[in-house]
C-alpha positions as CSV (number, residue, x, y, z in Angstrom):
1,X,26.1,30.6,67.7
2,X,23.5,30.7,64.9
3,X,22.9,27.5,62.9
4,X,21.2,27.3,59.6
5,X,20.1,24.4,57.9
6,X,20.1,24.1,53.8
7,X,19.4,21.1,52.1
8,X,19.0,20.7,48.2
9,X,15.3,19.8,49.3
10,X,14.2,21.0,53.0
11,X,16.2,22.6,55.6
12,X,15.1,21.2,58.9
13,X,13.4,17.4,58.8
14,X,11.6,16.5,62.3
15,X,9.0,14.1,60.1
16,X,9.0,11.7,56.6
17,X,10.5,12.4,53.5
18,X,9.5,9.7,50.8
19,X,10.1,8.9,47.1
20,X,11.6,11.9,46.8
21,X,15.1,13.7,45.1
22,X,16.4,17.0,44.9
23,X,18.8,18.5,42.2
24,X,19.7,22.0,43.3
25,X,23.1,23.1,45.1
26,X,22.6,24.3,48.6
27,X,25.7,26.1,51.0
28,X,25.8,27.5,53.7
29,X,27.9,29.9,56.4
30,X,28.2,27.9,59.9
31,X,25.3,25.7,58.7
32,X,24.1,22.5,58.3
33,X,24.4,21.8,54.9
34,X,23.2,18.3,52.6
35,X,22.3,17.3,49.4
36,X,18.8,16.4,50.3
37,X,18.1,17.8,53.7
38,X,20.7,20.1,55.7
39,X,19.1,18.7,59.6
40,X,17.6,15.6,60.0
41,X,16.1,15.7,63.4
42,X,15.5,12.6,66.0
43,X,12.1,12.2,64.4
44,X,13.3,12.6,60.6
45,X,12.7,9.5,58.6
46,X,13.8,9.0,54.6
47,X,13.2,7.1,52.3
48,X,13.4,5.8,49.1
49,X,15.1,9.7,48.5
50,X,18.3,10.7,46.4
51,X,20.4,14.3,45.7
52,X,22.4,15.1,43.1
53,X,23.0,18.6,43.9
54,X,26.5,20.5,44.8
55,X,26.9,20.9,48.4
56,X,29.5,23.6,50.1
57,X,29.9,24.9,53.8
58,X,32.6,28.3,53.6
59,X,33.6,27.5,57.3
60,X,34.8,24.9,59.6
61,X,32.0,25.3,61.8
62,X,29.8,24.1,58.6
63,X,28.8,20.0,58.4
64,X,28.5,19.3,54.7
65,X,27.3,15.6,53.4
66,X,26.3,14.6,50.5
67,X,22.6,13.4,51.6
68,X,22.4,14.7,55.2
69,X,24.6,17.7,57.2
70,X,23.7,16.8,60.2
71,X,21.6,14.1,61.3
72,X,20.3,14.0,64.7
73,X,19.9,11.2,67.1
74,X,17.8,9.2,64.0
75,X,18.6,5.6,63.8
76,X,20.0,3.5,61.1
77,X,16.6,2.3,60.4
78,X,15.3,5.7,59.8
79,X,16.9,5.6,56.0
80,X,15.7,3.2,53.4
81,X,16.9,2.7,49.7
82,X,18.4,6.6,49.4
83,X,21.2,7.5,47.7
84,X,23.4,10.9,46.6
85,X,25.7,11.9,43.3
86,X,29.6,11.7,44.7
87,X,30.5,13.1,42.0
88,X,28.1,16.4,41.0
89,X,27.7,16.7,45.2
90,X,31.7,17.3,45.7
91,X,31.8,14.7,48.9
92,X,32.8,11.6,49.2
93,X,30.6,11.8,52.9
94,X,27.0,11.3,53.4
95,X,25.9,12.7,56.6
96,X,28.5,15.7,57.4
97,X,27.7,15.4,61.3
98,X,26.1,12.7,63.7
99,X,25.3,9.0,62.5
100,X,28.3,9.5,60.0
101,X,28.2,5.3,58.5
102,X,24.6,4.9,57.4
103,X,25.0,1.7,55.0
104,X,21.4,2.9,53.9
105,X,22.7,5.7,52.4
106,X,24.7,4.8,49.3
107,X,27.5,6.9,47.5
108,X,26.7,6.5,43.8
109,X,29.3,7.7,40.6
């Protein structure tokens, strides 16, 4: 299986993102797939960060979120003050596969 990671700002995170945001749509076919970042990695940190783009998978095998597709073995702690669009991003979910409750990571209308 081939995975491919698309995020609205960087594909694949394995270090920091700060103070930054990211407006453009990003989809993908059996990918990882986020407003912000499509694969946060076990050494991806964000913060202070925020998406307002579309997001879309066009299979089940796809992990779609709002702010994060997949996010990898990161901790709670890794997310400070970011945010995504529920409504221009299509998902009510922030992080499509992994730490899926990240109360640091706030749905915004």
């Amino acid at each position: 299986m081939l995975w491919r990671d698309a995020g609205g700002l960087v594909g694949d995170n394995e270090d920091a993102i700060e103070n930054s945001y990211a407006r453009g749509d990003a989809s993908g076919f059996n990918a990882n797939v986020g407003g912000l970042v499509g694969f946060n990695g076990t050494t991806g940190t964000i913060q202070s960060s925020y998406s307002t783009g579309y997001v879309s998978g066009d299979d089940i095998a796809s992990h779609v979120g709002g702010f994060s597709g997949d996010n990898e073995n990161s901790t709670l702690t890794d997310f400070v003050a970011d945010y995504w669009d529920k409504t221009t991003s299509g998902t009510n979910t922030a992080i499509g596969y992994g730490t899926d409750s990240v109360p640091q990571v706030t749905g915004k209308k």
